[in-house]
C-alpha positions as semicolon CSV with decimal commas, in nm:
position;residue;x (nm);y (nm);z (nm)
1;X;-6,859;-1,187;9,508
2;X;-6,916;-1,414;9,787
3;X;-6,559;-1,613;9,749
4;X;-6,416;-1,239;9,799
5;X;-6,629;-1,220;10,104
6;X;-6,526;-1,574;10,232
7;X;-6,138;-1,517;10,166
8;X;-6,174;-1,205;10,413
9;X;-6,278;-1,399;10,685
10;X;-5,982;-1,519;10,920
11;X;-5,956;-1,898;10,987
12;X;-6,277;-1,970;10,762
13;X;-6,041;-2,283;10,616
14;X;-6,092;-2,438;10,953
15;X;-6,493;-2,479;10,895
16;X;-6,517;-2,737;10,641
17;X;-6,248;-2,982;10,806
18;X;-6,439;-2,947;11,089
19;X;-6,772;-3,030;10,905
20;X;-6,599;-3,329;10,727
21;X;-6,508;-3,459;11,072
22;X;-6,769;-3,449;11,208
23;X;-6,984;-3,604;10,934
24;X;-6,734;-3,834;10,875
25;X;-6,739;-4,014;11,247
26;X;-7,104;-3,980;11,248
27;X;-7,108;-4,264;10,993
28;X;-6,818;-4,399;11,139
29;X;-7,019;-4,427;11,441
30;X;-7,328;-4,555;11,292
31;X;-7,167;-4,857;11,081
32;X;-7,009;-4,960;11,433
33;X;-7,312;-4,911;11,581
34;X;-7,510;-5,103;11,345
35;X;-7,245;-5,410;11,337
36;X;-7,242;-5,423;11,690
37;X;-7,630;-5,459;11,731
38;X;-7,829;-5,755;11,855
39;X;-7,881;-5,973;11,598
40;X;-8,144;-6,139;11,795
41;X;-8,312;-5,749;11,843
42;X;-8,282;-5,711;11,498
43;X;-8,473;-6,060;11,399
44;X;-8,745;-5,979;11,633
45;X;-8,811;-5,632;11,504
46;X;-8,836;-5,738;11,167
47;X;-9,109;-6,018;11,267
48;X;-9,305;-5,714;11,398
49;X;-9,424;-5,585;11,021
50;X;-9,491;-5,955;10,920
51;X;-9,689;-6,067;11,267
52;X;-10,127;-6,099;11,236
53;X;-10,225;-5,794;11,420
54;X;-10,564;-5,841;11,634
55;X;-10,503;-5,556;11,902
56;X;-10,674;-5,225;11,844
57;X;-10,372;-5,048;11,813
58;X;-10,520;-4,697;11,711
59;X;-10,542;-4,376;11,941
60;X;-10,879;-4,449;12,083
61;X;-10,754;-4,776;12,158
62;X;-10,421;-4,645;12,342
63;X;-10,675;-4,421;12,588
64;X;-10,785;-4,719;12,764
């Protein structure tokens, strides 16, 4: 029933080439983006997890 309704509709094969674009140089984008980062950036924000934590880093501590 639906594909009947779908057919009717003029230029509806447009939609998913569009959608397939536009995924598609999303991740494009993203890969570039994420070969093209810092590496430096990258290194430090990974020490960040792994670093001794003495701050008081909670909510009450952040009103100060």
């Amino acid at each position: 029933m639906y594909k009947n309704v779908l057919q009717a509709i003029d230029g509806i094969e447009i939609y998913p080439l569009i959608s397939f674009t536009i995924f598609f140089v999303f991740f494009l984008g993203l890969i570039v983006y994420v070969i093209l980062m810092d590496k430096k950036y990258v290194k430090a924000m990974s020490a960040i997890a792994c670093e001794n934590e003495t701050e008081d880093t909670t909510f009450e501590g952040l009103k100060q």
